[in-house]
C-alpha positions as CSV (number, residue, x, y, z in Angstrom):
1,X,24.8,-247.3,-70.1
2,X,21.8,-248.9,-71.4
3,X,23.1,-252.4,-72.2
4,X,24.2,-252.2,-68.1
5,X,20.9,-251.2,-67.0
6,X,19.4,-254.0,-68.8
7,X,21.9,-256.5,-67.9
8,X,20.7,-256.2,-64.4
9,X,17.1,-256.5,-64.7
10,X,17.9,-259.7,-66.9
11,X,20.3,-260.9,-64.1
12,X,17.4,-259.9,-61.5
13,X,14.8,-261.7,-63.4
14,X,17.2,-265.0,-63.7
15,X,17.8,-265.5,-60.3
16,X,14.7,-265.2,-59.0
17,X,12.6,-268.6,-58.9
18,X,9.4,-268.2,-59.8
19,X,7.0,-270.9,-57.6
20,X,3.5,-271.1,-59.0
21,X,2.0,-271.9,-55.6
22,X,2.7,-268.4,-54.0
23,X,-0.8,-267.4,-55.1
24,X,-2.5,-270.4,-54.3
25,X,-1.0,-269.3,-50.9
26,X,-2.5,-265.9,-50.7
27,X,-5.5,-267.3,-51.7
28,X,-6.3,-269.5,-48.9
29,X,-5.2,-266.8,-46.3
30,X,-7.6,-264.6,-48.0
31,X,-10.2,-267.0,-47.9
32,X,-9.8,-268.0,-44.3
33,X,-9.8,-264.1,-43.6
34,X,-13.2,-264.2,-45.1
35,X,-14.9,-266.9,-43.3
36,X,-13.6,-265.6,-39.9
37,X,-15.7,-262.5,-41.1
38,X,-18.2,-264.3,-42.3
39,X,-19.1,-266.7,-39.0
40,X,-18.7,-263.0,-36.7
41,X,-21.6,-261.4,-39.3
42,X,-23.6,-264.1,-38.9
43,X,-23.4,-264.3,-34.8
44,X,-23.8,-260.7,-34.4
45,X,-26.9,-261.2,-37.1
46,X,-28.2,-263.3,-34.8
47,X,-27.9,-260.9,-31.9
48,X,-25.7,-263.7,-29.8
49,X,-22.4,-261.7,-29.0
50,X,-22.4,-263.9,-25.9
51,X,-21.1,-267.0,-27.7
52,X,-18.3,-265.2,-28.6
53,X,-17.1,-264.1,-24.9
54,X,-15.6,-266.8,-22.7
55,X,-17.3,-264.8,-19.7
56,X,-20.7,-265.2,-20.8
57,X,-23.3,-267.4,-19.4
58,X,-25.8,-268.6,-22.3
59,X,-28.3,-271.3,-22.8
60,X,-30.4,-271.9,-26.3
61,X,-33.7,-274.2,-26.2
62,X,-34.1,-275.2,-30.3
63,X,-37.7,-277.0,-30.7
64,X,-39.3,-276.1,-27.6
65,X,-42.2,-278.2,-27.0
66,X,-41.6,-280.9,-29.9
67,X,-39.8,-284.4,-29.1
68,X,-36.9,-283.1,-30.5
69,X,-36.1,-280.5,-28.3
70,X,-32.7,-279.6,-27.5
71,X,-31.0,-277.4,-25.1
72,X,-27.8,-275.9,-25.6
73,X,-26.1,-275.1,-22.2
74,X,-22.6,-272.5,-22.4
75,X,-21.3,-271.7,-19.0
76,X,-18.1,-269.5,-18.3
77,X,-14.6,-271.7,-18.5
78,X,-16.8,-274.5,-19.3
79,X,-17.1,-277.1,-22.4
80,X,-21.1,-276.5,-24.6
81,X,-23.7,-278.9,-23.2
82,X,-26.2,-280.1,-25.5
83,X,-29.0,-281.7,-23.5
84,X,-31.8,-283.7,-25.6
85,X,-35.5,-283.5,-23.7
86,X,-36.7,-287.3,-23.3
87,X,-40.7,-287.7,-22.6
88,X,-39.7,-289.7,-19.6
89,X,-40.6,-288.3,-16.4
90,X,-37.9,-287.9,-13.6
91,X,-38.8,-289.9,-10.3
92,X,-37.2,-289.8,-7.0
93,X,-37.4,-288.4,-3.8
94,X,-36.9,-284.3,-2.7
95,X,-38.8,-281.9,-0.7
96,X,-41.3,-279.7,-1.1
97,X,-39.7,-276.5,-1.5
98,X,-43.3,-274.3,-2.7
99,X,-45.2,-273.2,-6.0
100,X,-44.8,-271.4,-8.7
101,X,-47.2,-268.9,-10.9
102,X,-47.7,-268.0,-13.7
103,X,-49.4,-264.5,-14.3
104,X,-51.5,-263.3,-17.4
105,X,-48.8,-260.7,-18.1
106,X,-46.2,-264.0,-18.3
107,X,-44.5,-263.0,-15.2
108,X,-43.9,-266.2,-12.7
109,X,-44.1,-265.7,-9.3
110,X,-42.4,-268.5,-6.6
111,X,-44.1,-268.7,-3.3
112,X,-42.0,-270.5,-1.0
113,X,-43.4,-273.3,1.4
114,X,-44.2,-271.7,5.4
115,X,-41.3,-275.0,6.1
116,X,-38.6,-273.6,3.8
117,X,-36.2,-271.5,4.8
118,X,-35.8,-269.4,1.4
119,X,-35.9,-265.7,1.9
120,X,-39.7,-264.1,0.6
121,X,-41.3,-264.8,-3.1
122,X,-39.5,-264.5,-6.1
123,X,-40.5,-263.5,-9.4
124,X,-39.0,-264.0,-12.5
125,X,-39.6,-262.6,-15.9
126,X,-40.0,-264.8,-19.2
């Protein structure tokens, strides 16, 4: 009965073809595991879950106040906008819509012109 046992296992071990690459294999799946992990630890570092939802409305200002300022525009169902500040000043023609203040405590308050037919002040928090 031994000499059957191990004529099986011999058999087993001869028909089976042994590829070199399987491993190779599981290691890139492993490693593509672990930079999906990676790139999620380092939004959530970050404290910017909203780059991850497709419902989310986010925009990112890198180098405010420099000449190289940059602002990075996500909207819902929409492609990323990166918009680069120019010192050019717009010019054109509009209307006067009102003025807007800024308070010591960083609040900005929108007071409307008497012409415009925008509902009361508004006031927005930094």
């Amino acid at each position: 009965m031994r000499r059957n046992r191990n004529d099986r296992r011999r058999q087993i071990y001869e028909n089976e073809e042994q590829n070199l690459l399987t491993g190779v294999a599981n290691l890139f799946d492993i490693a593509m595991v672990f930079s999906v992990a990676l790139l999620i630890a380092l939004i959530m570092s970050y404290q910017l879950p909203e780059l991850l939802s497709p419902t989310d409305n986010i925009t990112i200002v890198k180098n405010p106040g420099e000449k190289n300022m940059e602002m990075i525009i996500k909207e819902a169902g929409e492609p990323i906008k990166v918009l680069d500040m120019t010192p050019n000043k717009g010019t054109g023609t509009g209307e006067y819509l009102g003025s807007a203040y800024r308070l010591p405590d960083g609040t900005i308050v929108y007071v409307p012109n008497e012409e415009s037919e925008l509902p009361g002040a508004n006031i927005l928090k930094d």
